[in-house]
VOKOL-645524 format. One record per residue (C-alpha): x, y, z. Coordinates in Angstrom, 1 decimal. Layout:
# residues N
[pt [X,Y,Z]] ...
***
This chain:
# residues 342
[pt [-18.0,-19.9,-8.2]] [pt [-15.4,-17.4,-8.9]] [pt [-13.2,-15.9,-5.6]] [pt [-14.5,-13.3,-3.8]] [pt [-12.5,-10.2,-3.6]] [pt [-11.2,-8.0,-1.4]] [pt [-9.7,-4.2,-1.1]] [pt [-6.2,-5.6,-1.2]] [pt [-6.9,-7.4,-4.3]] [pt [-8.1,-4.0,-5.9]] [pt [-4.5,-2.5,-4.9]] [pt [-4.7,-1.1,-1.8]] [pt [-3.7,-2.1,1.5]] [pt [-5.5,-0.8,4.6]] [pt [-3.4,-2.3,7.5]] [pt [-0.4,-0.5,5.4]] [pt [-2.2,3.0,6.0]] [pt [-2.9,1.9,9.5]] [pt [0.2,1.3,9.9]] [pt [1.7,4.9,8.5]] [pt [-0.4,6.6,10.5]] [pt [0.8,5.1,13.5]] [pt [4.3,5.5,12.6]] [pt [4.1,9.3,11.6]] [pt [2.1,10.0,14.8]] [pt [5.5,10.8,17.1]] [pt [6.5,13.0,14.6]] [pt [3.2,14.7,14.3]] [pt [3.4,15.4,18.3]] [pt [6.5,17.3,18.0]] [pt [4.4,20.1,16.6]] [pt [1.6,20.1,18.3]] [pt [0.3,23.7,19.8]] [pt [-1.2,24.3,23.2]] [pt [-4.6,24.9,20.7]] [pt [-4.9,21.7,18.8]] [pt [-7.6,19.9,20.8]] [pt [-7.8,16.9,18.4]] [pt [-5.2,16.1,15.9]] [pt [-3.8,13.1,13.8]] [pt [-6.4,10.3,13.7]] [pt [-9.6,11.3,14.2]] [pt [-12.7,13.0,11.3]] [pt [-11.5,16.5,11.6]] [pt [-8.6,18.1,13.5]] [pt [-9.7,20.3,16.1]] [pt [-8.0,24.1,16.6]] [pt [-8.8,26.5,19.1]] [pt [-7.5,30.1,17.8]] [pt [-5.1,31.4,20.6]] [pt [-6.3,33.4,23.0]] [pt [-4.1,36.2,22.9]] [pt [-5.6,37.4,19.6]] [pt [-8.2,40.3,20.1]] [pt [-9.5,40.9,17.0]] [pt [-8.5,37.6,14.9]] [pt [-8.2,37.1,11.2]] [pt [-7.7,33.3,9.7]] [pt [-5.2,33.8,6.6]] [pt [-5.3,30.2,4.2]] [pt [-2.6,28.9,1.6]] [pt [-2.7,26.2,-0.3]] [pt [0.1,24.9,-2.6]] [pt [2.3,22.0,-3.5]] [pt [5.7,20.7,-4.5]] [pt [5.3,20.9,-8.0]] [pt [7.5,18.9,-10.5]] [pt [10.9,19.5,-8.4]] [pt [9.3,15.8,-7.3]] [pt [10.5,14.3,-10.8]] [pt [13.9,14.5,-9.6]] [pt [12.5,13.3,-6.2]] [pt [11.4,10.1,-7.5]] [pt [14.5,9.9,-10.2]] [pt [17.0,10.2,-7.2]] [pt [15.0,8.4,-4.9]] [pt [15.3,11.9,-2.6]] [pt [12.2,11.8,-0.1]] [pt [13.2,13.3,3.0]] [pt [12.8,17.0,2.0]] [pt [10.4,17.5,-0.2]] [pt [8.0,17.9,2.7]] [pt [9.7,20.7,4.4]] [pt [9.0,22.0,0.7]] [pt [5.5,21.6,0.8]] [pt [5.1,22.9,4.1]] [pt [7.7,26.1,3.3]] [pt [5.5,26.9,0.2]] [pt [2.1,27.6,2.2]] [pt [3.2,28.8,5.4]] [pt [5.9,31.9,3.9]] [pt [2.7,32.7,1.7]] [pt [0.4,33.3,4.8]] [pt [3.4,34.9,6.5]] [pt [3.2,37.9,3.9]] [pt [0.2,39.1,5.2]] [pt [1.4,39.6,8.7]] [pt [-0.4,35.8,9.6]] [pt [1.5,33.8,12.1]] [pt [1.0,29.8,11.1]] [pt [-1.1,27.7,13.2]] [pt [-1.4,24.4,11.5]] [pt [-0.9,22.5,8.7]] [pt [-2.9,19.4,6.8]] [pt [-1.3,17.7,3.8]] [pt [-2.5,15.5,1.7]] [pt [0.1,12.4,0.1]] [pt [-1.4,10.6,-2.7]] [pt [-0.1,7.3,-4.7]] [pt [-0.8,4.3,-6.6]] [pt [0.7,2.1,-4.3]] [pt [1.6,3.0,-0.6]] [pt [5.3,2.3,-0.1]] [pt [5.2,2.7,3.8]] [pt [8.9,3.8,4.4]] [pt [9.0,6.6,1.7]] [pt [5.8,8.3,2.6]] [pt [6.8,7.9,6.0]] [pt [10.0,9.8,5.3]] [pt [8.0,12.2,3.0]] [pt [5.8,12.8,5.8]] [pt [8.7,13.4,8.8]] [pt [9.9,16.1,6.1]] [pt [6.6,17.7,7.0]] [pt [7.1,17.5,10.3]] [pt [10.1,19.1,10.4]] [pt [8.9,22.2,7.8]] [pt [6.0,22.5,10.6]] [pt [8.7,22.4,13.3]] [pt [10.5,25.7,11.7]] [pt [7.5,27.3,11.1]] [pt [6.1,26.7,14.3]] [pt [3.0,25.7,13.6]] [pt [1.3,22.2,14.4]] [pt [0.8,19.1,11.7]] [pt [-2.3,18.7,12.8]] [pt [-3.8,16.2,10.4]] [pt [-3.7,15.3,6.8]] [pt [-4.6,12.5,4.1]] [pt [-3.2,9.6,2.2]] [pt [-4.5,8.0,-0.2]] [pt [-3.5,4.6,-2.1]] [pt [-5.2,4.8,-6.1]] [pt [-4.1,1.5,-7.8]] [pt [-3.5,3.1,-11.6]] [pt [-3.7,6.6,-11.0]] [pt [0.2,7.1,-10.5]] [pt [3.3,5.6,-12.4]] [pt [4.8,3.2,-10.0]] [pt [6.6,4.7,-6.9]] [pt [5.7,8.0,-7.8]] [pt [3.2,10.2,-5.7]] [pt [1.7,13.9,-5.5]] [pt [1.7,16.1,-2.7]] [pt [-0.6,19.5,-1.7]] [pt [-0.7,20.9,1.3]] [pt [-3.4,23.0,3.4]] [pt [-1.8,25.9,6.3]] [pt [-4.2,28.2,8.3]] [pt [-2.8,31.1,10.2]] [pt [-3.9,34.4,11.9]] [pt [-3.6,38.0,12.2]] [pt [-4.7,40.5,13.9]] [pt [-6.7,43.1,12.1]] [pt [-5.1,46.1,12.5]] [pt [-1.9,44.4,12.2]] [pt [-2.8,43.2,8.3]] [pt [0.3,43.6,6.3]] [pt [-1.2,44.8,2.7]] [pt [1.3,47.1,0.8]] [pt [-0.8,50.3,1.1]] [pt [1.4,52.1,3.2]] [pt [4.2,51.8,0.7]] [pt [5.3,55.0,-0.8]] [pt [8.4,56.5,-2.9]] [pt [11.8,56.1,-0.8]] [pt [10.5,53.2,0.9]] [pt [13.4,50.7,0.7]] [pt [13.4,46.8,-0.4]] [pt [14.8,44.3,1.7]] [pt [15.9,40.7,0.0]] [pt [15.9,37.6,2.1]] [pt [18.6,34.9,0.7]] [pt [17.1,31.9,-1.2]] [pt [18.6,28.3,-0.1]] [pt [18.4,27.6,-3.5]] [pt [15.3,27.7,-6.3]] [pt [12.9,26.6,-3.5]] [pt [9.9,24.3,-5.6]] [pt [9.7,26.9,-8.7]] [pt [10.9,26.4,-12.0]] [pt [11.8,22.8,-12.2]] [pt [10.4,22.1,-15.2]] [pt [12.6,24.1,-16.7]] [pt [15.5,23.2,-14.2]] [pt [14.5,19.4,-15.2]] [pt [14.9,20.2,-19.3]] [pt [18.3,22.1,-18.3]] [pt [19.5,18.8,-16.2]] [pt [18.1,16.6,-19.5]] [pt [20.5,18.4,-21.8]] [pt [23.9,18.9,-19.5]] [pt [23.2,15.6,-18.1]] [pt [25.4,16.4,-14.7]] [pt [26.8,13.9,-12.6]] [pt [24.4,14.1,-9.4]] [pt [27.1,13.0,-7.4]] [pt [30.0,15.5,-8.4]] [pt [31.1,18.4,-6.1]] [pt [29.6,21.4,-6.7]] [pt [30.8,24.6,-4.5]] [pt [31.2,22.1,-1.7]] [pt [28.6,19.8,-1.9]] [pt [26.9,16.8,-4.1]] [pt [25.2,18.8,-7.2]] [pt [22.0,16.3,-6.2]] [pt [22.1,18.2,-2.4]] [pt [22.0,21.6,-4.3]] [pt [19.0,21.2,-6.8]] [pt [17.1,19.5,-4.1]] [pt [17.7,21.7,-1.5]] [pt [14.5,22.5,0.4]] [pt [12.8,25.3,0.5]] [pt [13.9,28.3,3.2]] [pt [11.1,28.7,6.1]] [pt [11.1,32.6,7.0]] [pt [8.3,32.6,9.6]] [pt [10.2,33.1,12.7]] [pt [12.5,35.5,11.7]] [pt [9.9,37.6,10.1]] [pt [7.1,37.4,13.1]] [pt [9.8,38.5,15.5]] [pt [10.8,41.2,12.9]] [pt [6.8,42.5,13.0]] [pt [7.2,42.6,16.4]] [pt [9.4,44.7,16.5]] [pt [9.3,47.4,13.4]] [pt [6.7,48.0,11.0]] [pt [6.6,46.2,7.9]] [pt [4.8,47.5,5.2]] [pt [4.7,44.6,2.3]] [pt [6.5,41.6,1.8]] [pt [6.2,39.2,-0.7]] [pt [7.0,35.3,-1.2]] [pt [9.3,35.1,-4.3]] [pt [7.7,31.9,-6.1]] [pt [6.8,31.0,-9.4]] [pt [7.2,34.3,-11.7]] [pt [10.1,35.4,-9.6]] [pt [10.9,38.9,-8.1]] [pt [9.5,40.6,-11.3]] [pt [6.3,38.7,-10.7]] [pt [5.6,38.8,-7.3]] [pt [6.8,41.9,-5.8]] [pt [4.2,43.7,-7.7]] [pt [1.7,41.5,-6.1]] [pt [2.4,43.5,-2.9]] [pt [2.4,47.5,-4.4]] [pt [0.0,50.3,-4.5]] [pt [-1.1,51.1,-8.2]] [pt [1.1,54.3,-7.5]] [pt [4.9,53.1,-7.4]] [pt [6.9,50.7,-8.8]] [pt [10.2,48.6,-7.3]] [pt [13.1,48.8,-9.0]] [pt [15.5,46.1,-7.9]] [pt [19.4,46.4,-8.6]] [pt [20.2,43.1,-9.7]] [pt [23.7,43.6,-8.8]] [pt [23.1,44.1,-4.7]] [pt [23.4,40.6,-4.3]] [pt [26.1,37.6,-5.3]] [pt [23.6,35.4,-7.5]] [pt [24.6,31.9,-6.0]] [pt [26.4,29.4,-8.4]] [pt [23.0,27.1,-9.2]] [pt [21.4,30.0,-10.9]] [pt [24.5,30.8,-12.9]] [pt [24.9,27.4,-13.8]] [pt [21.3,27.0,-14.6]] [pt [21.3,30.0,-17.2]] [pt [24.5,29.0,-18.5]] [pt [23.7,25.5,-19.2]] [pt [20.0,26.6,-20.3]] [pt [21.3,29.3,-22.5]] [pt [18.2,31.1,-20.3]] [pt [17.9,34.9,-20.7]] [pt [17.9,37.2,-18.3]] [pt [14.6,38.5,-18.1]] [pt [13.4,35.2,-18.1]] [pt [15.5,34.1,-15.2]] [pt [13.9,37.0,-13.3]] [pt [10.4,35.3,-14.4]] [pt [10.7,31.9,-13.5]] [pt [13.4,31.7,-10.9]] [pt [14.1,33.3,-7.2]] [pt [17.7,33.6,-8.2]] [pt [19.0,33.9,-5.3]] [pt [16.2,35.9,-2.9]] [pt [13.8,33.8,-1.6]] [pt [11.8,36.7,0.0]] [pt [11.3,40.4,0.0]] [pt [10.8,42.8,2.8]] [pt [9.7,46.3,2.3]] [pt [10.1,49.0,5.3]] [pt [10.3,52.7,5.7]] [pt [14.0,54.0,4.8]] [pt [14.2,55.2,8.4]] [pt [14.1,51.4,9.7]] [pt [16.2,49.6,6.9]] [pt [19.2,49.8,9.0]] [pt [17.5,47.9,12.0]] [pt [15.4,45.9,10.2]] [pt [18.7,44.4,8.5]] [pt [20.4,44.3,11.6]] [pt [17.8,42.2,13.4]] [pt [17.2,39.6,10.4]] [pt [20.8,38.8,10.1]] [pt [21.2,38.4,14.1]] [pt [18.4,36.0,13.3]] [pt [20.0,33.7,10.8]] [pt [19.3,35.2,7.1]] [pt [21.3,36.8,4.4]] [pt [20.0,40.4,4.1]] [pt [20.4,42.6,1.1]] [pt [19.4,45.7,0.5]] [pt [18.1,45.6,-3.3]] [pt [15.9,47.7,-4.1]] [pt [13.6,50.8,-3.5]] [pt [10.6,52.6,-4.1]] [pt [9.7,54.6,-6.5]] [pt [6.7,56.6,-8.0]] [pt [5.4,55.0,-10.6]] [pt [3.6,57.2,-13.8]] [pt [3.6,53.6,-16.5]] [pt [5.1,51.1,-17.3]] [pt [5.8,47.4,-15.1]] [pt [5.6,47.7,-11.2]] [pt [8.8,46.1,-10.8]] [pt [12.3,46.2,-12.7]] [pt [15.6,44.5,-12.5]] [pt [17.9,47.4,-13.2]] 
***
């Protein structure tokens, strides 16, 4: 009679997700709301939506890390990419005026290597920490042949709200409206699978100082969480369109955010493009207008306000931790693309 088998024999280990989920569960808590009534552990995670909403509207993003986790698994880097994940969805529901509320991600592999999901998934916790909002449940899931050995995917799942007046959606833009541009800490999760065939051909030493730090730290550097800044801002100004500068770049996503009427133009000298992107095009041999498509280069975010409150909405963004530039502004628009780089 042949052996009977077993899940572990198939390739995956239950007491080893067991076990993760008890270990991530302290860092989990950290996050936790006043609203989440049920969280890590159980069918569903339960959310109450906060009370001091009158007229409440649930904004949803979804995203991912992208290929950025190539050079995750090639430099054996696991404890940011999950503030990436997490900075992805939550600045896309910030856009729309949406304050955060909780976050689910899901971490899939062939074969569960307990201490780098773990680390994976504290790198969540800590993107959910600066966003404010709570990890509030999530999934992982061990699928003997489905990855390449210690490699794994990430996506991630944020809900937020808004209240309906308070909807941020670019209609109220008009001509001499002025364009904010939030600093970038680098290029964020976009473009790296053209940043991975750059890195193929110059073949840089990882290690080697690069402005002041290991080149590794600089091409991994996570992903810049704008929430707080920004909900304090809507508080206290009115913001008439901002938009998440992800894959496509400023050319691509500003648009995303403007009446059919006007266009942005964006001086492309406002701001110091930082040495990655420079060293990116050089090293690429990448045009310009193609930098502009597929990288941030260097603004990770853009705010648009009424020229009357450009000043103060500056002011009280750089009092709250971010480089401001003022890069652009509005224009009215008879043809042509919605947004240049001038």
């Amino acid at each position: 009679m042949k052996p009977g088998l077993s899940y572990r024999d198939a390739g995956v280990d239950i007491d080893a997700g067991d076990d993760l989920v008890e270990a991530i569960k302290p860092y989990a808590r950290r996050t936790m709301r006043p609203e989440v009534l049920a969280g890590i552990g159980g069918f569903g995670a339960l959310f109450e939506v906060p009370k001091k909403y009158r007229e409440p509207v649930l904004v949803s993003g979804t995203d991912g890390v992208g290929t950025k986790l190539k050079l995750a698994f090639a430099l054996n880097r696991h404890d940011t990419v999950g503030v990436d994940l997490v900075g992805m969805s939550v600045n896309d529901v910030l856009v729309q005026g949406a304050e955060p509320l909780f976050f689910l991600d899901y971490f899939a592999c062939g074969k569960l290597e307990q201490g780098i999901a773990a680390e994976v998934i504290r790198g969540i916790a800590a993107g959910c920490e600066l966003a404010g909002c709570a990890l509030i449940g999530g999934e992982t899931a061990e699928m003997p042949g489905m990855y390449p050995a210690g490699e794994y995917d990430l996506a991630g799942f944020c809900v937020g709200a808004v209240e309906r007046p308070r909807i941020i959606d670019g209609k109220s833009i008009v001509p001499g409206d002025i364009v904010l541009g939030l600093a970038s800490s680098g290029a964020h999760s976009n473009g790296y699978s053209l940043i991975r065939k750059i890195i193929e051909r110059a073949n840089p030493d990882m290690g080697a100082d690069f402005h002041g730090r290991p080149f590794g730290d600089a091409i991994m550097a996570p992903t810049r969480i704008y929430v707080k800044p920004l909900l304090a801002l809507l508080q206290a100004l009115p913001v008439k369109g901002m938009a998440h500068i992800t894959g496509g770049g400023i050319t691509g996503n500003v648009p995303r955010v403007l009446p059919e009427a006007v266009r942005a133009v964006i001086d492309g000298k406002s701001w110091k493009r930082p040495a990655l992107f420079e060293w990116l095009q050089r090293e690429g041999g990448v045009a310009e207008d193609e930098m502009h498509r597929v990288f941030n280069c260097g603004i990770g975010m853009v705010v648009i306000v009424a020229a009357g409150d450009a000043a103060q909405a500056a002011q009280l963004l750089a009092a709250a931790g971010e480089t401001v530039h003022t890069i652009g502004r509005i224009e009215k628009r008879d043809d042509g693309p919605q947004t240049i780089v001038v």
